[in-house]
N, CA, C and O of each residue as an XYZ file, in Angstrom:
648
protein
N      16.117   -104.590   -133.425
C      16.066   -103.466   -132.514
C      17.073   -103.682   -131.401
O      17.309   -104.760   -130.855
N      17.715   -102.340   -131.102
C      18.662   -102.758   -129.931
C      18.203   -102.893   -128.547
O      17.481   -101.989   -128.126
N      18.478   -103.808   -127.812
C      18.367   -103.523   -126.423
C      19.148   -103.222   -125.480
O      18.984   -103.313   -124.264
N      20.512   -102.648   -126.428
C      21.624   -102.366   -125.202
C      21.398   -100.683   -124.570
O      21.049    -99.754   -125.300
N      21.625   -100.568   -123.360
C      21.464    -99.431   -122.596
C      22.571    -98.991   -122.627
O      23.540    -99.539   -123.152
N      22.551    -97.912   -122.048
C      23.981    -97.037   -121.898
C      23.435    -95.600   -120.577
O      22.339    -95.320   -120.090
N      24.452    -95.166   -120.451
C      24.899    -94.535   -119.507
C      24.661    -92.918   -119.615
O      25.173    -92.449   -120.631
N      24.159    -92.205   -118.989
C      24.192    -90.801   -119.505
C      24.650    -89.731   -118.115
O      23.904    -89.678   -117.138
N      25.813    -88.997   -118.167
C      25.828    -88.363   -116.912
C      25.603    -86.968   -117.066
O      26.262    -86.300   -117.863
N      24.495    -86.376   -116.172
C      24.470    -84.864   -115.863
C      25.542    -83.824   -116.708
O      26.728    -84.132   -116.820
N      25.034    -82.659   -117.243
C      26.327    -82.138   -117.667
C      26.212    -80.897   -116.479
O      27.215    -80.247   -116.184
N      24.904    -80.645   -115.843
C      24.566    -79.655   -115.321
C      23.536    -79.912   -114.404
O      23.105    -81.020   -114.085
N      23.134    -78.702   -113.961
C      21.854    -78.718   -113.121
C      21.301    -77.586   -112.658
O      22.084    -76.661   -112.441
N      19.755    -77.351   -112.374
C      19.028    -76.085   -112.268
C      19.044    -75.642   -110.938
O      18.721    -76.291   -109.943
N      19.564    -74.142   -111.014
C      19.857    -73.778   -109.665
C      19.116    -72.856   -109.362
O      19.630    -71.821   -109.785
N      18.083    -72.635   -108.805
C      16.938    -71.598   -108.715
C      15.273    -71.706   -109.282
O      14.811    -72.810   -108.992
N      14.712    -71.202   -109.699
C      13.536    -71.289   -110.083
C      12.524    -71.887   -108.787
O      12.685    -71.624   -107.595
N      11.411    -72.789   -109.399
C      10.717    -73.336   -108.800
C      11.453    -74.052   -108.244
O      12.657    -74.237   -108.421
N      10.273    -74.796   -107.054
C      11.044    -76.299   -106.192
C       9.879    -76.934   -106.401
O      10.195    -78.106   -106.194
N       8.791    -76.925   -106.663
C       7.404    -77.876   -106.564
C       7.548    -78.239   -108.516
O       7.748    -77.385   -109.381
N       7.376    -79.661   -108.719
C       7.256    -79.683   -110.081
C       4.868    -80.031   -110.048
O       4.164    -80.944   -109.616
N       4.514    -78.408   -110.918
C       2.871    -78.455   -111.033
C       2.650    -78.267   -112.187
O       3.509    -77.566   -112.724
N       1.628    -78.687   -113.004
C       1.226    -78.973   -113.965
C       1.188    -77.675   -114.543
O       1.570    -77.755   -115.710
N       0.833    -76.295   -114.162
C       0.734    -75.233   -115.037
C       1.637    -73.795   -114.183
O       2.325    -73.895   -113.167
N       1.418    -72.826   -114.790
C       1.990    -71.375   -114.187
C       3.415    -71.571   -114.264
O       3.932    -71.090   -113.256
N       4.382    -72.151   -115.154
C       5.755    -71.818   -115.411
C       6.335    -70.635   -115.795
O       7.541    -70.405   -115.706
N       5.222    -69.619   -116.366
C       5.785    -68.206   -116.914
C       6.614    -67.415   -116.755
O       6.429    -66.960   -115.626
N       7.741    -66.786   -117.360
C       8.404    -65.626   -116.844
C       9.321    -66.466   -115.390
O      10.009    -65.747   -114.666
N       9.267    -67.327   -115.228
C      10.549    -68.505   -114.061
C      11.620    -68.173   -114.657
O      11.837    -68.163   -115.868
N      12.513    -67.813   -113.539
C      13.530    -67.572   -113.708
C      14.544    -68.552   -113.274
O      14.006    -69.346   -112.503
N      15.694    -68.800   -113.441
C      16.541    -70.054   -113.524
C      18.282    -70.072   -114.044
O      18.902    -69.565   -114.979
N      18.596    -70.860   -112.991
C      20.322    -71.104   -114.091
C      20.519    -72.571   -113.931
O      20.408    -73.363   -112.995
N      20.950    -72.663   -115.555
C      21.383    -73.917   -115.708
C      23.437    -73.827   -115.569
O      24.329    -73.254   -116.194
N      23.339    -74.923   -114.171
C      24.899    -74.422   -114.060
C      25.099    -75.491   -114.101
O      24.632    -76.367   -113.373
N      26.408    -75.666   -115.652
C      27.137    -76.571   -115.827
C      28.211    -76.922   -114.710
O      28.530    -76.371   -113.656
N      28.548    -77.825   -115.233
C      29.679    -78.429   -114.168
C      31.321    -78.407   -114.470
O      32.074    -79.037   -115.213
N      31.468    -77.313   -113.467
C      32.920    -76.528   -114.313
C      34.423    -77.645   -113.783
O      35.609    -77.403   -114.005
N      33.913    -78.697   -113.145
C      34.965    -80.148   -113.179
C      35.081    -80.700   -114.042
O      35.998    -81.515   -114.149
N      33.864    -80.393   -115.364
C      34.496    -81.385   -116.402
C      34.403    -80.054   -117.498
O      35.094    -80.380   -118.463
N      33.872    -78.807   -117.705
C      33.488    -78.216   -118.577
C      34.495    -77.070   -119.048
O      33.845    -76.068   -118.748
N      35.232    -76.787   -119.393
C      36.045    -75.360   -119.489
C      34.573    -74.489   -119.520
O      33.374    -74.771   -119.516
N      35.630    -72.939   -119.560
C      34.265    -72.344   -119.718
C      34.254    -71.787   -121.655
O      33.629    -70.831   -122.114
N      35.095    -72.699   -122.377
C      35.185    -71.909   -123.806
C      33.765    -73.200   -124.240
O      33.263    -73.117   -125.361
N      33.377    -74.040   -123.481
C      32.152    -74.567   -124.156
C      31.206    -74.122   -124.608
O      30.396    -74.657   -125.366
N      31.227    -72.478   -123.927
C      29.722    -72.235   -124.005
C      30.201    -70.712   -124.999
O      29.302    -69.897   -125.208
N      31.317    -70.485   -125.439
C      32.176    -69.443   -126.291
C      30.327    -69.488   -127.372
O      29.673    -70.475   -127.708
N      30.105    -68.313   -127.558
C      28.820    -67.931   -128.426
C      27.838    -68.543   -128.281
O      27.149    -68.655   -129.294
N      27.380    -69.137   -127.130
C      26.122    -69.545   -126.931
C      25.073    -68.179   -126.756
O      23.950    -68.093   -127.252
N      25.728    -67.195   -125.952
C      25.112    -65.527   -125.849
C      24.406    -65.384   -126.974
O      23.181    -65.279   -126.923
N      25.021    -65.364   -128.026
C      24.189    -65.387   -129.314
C      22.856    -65.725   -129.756
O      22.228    -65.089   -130.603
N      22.379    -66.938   -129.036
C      21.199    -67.439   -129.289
C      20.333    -66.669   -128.635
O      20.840    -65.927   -127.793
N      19.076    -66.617   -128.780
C      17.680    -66.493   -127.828
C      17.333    -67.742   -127.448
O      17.253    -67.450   -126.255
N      17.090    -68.768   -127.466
C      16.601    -69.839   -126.684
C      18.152    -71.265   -127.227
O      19.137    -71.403   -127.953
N      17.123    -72.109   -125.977
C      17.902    -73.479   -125.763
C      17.447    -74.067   -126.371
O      16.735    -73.437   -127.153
N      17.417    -75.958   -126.613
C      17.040    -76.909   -126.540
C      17.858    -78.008   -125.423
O      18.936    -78.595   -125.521
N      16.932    -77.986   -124.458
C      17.584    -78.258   -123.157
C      16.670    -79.681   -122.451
O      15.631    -79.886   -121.822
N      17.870    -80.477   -123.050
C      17.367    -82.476   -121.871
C      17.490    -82.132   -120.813
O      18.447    -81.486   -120.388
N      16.109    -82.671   -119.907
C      16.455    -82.934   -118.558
C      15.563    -84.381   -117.904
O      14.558    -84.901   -118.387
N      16.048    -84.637   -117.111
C      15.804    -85.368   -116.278
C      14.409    -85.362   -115.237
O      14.426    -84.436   -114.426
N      13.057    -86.398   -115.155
C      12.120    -85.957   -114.208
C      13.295    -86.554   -113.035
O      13.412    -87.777   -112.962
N      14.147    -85.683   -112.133
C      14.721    -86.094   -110.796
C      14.103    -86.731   -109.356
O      14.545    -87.445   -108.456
N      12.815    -86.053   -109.663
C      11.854    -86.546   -107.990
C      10.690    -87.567   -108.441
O       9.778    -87.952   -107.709
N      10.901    -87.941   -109.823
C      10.077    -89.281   -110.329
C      10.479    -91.121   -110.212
O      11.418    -91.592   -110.853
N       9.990    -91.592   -109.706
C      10.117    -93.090   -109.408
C       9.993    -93.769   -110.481
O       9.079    -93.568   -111.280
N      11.044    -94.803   -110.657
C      10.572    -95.519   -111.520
C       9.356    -96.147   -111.806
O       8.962    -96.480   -112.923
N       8.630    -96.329   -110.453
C       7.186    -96.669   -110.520
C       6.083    -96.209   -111.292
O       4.998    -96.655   -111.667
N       6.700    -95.229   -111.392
C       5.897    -94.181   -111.937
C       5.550    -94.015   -112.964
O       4.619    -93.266   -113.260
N       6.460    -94.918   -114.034
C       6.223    -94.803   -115.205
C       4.835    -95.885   -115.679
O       4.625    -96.899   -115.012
N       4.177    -95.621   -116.579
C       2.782    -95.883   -116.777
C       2.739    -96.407   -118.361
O       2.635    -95.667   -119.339
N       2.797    -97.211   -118.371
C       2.738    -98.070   -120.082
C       1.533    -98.600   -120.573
O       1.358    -99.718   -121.058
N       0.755    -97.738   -120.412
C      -0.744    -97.770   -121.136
C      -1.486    -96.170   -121.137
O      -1.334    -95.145   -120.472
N      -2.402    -96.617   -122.332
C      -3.124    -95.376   -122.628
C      -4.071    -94.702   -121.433
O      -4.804    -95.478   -120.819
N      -4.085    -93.466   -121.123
C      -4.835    -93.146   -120.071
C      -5.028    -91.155   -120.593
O      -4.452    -90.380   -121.357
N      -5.831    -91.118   -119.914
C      -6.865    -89.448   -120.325
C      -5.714    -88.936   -119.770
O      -5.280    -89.489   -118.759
N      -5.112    -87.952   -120.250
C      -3.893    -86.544   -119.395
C      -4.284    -85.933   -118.728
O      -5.406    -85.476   -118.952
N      -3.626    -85.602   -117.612
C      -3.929    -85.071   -116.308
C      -5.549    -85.763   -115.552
O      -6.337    -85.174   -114.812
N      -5.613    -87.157   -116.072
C      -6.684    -87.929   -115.567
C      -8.092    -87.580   -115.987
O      -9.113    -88.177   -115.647
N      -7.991    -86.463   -116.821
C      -9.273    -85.889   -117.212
C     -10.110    -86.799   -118.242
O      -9.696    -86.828   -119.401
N     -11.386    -87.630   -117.872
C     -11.949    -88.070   -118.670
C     -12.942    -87.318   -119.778
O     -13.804    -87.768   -120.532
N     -12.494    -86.122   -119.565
C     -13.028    -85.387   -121.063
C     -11.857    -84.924   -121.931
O     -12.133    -84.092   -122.796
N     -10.467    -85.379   -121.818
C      -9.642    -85.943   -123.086
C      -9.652    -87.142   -123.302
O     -10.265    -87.903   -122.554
N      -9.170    -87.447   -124.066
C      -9.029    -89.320   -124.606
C      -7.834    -89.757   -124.315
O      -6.749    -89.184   -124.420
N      -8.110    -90.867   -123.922
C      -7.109    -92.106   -123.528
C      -6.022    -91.793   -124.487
O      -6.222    -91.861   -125.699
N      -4.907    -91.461   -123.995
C      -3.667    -91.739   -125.299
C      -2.447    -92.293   -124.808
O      -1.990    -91.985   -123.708
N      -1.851    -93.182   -125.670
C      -0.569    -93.682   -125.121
C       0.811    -93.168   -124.189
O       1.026    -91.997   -123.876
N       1.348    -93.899   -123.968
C       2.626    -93.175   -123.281
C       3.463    -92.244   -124.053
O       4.014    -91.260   -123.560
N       3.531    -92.588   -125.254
C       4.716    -91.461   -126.055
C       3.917    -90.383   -126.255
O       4.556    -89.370   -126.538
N       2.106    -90.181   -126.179
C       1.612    -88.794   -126.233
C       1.467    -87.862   -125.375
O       0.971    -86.743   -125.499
N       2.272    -88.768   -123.828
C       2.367    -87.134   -122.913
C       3.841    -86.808   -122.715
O       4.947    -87.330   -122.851
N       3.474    -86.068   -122.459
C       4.844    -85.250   -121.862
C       5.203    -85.190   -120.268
O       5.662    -84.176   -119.742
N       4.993    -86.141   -119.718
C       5.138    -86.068   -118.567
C       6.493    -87.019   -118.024
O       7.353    -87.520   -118.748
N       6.362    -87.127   -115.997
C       7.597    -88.574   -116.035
C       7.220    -89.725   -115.715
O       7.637    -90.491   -114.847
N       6.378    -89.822   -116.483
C       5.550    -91.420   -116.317
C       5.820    -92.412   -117.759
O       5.345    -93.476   -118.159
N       6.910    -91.380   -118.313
C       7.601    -91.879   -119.954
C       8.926    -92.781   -119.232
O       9.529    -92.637   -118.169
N       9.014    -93.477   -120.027
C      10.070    -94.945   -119.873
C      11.136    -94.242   -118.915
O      11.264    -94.261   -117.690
N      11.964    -93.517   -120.096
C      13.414    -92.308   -119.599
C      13.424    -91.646   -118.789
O      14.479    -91.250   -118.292
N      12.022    -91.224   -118.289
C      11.886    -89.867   -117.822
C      12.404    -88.750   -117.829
O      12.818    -88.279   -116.770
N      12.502    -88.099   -118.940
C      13.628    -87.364   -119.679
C      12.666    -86.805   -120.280
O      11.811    -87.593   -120.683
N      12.393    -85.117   -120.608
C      11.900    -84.082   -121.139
C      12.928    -82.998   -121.882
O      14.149    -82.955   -121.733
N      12.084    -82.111   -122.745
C      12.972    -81.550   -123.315
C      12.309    -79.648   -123.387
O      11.344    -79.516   -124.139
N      12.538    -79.032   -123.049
C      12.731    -77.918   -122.675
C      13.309    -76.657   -123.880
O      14.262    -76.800   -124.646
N      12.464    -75.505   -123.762
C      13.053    -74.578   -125.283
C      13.294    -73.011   -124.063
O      12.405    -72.161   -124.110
N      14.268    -72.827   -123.262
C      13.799    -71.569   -122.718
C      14.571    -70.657   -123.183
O      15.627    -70.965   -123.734
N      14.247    -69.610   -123.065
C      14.971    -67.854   -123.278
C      16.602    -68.353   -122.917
O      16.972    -69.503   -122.679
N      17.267    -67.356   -122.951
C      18.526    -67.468   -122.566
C      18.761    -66.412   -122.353
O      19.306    -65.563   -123.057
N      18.256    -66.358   -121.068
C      18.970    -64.367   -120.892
C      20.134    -63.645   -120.684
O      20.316    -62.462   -120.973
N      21.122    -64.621   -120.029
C      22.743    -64.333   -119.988
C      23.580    -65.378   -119.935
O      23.109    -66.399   -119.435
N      24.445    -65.404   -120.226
C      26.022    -66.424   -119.925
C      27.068    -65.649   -119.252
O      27.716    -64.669   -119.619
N      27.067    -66.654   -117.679
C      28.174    -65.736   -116.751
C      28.707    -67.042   -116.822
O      28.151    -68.125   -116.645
N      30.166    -66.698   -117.182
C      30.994    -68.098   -117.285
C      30.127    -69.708   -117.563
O      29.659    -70.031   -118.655
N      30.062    -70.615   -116.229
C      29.183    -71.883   -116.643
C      27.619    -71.346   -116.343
O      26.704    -72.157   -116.488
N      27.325    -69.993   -115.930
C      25.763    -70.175   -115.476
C      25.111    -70.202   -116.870
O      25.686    -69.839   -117.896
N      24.091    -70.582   -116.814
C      23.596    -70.021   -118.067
C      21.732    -69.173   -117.372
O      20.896    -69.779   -116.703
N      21.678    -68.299   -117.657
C      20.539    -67.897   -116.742
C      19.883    -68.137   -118.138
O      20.435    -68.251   -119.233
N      18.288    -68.194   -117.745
C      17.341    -68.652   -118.551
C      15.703    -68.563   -117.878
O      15.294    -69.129   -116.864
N      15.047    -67.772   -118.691
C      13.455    -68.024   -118.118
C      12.300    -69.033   -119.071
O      12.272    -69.035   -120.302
N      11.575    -69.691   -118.358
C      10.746    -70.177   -118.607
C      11.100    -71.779   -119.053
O      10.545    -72.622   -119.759
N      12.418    -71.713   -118.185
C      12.916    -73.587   -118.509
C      11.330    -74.469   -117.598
O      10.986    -73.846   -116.593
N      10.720    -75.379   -117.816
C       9.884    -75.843   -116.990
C      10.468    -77.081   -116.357
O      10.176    -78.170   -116.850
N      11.379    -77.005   -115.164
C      12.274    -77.904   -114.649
C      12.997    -77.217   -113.128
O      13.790    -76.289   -112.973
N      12.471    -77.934   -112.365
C      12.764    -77.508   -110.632
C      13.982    -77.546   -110.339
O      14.792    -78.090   -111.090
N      14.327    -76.975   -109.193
C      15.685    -76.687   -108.741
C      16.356    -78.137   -108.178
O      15.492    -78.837   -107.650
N      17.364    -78.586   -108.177
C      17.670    -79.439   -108.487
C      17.986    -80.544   -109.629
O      18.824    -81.444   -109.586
N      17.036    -80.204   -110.705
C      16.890    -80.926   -112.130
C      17.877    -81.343   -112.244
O      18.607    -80.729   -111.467
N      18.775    -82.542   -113.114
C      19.839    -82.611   -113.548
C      19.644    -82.477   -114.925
O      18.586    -82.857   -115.427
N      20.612    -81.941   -115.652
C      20.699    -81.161   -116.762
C      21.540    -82.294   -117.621
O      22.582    -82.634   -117.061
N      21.204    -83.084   -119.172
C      21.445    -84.016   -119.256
C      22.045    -83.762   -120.856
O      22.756    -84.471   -121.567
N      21.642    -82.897   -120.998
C      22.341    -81.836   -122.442
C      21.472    -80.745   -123.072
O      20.242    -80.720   -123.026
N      22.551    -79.522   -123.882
C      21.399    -78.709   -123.886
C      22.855    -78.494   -125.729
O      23.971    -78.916   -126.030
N      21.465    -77.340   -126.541
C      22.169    -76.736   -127.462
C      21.422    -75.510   -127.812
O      20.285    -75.362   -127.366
N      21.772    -74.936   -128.303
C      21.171    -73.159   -128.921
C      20.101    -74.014   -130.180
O      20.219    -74.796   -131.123
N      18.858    -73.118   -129.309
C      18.121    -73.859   -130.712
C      18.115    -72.987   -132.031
O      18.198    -71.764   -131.917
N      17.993    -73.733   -133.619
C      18.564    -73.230   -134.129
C      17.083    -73.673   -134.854
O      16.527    -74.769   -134.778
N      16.563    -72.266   -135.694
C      15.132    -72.690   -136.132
C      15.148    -73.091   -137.054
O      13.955    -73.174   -137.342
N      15.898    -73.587   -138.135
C      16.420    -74.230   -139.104
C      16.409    -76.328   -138.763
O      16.580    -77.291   -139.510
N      16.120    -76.185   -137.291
C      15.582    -77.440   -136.672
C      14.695    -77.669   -136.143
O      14.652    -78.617   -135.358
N      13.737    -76.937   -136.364
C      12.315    -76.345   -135.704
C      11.157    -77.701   -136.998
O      11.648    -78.099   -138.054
N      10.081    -78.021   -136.652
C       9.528    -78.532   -137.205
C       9.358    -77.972   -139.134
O       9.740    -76.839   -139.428
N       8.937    -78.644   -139.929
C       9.102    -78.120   -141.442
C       7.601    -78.709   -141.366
O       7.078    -79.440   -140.524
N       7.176    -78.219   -142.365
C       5.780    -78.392   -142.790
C       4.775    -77.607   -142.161
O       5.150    -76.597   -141.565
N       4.029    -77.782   -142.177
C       2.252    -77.777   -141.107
C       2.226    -78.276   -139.963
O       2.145    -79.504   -139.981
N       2.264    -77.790   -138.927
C       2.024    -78.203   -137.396
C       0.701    -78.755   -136.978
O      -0.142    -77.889   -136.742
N       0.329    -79.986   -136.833
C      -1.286    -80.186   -136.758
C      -1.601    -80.764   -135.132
O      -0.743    -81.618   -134.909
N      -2.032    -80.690   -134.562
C      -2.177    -81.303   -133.135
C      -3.729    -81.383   -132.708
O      -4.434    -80.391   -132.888
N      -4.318    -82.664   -132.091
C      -6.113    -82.270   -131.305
C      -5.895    -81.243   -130.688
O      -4.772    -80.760   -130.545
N      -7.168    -80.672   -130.144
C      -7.720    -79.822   -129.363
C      -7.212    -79.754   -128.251
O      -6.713    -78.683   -127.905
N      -7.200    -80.855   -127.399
C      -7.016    -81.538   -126.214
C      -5.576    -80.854   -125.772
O      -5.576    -80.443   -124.612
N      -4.907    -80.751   -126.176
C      -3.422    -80.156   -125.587
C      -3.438    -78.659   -125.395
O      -2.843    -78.100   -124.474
N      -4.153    -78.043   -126.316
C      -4.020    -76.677   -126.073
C      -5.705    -76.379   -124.463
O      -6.032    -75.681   -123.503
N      -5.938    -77.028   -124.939
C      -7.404    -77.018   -123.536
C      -6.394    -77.318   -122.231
O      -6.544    -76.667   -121.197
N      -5.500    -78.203   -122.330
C      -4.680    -78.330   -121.409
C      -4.039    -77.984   -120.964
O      -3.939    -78.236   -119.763
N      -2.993    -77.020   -121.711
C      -2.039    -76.128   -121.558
C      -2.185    -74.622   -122.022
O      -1.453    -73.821   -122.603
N      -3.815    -74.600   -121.357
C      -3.959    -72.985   -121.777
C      -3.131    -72.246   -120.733
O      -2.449    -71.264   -121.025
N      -3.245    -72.925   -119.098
C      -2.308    -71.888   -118.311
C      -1.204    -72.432   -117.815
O      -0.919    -72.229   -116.634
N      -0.256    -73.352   -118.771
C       1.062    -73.626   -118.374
C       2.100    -72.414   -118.427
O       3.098    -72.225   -117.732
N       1.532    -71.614   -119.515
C       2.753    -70.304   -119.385
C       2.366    -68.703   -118.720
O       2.852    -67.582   -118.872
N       1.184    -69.292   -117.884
C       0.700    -67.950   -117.216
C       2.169    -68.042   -116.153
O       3.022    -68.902   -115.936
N       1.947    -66.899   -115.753
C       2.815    -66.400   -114.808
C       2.381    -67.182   -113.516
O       1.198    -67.487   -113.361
N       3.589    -67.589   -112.352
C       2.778    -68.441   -111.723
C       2.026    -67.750   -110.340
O       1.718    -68.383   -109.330
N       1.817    -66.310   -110.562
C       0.568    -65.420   -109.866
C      -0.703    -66.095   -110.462
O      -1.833    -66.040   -109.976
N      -0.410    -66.593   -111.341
C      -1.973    -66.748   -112.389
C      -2.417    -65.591   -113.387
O      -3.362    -65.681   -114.170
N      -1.530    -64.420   -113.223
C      -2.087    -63.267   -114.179
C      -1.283    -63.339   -115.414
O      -1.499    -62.555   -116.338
């Protein structure tokens, strides 16, 4: 197994949306992911318009390394889910702290890329993104516990709550 590290720099970053990173009500957030037009022409993003959604790396930015947590523990602390390891949440208490993101893509103005429902605060650094292409979407049967959807019944409410 390797243990060599390497280097990863920002290609971008989220300019708008939320500023508080909270566990639920991301819905309908609105957002631009603006590349960084010092290193980017703007023919990078030539037919990205095309797509309906991203697949978009980002960065937890306001997470400490401390933070990260290498043992099994209940999600969102709730002792009526079960203890599960670090690679079963999705949070930035994962090694990288690095998440991955599927949002709308509602326009391309030169480097902006506007987008709703990215779940990633203003500031985020944007660490790579591509047009998701559902031909890379899971194959088979999707099976998951209970426990995640009990959890994330109101992550995509609107964040009025309605």
């Amino acid at each position: 197994m390797s243990t060599a590290s390497f280097e990863v720099r920002p290609i971008g970053t989220v300019v708008g949306g939320r500023t508080e990173p909270t566990d639920d009500h991301w819905g309908g957030v609105r957002s631009v992911i603006r590349l960084d037009a010092g290193r980017f022409p703007a023919e990078t993003v030539q037919g990205l318009e095309e797509f309906s959604h991203l697949l978009v790396t980002w960065c937890f930015h306001l997470a400490s390394p401390d933070d990260v947590a290498l043992h099994a523990r209940s999600p969102r602390n709730n002792p009526q889910w079960p203890a599960t390891g670090t690679f079963v949440h999705r949070n930035h208490r994962r090694p990288n702290q690095l998440a991955t993101s599927f949002p709308r893509l509602l326009r391309v103005e030169g480097l902006d890329l506007h987008v709703q429902d990215l779940d990633a605060v203003e500031g985020t650094p944007v660490v790579d993104l591509a047009p998701y292409f559902e031909e890379f979407g899971p194959r088979g049967e999707v099976t998951q516990p209970r426990w995640p959807s009990e959890m994330l019944k109101d992550y995509w409410k609107s964040p009025g709550g309605m």
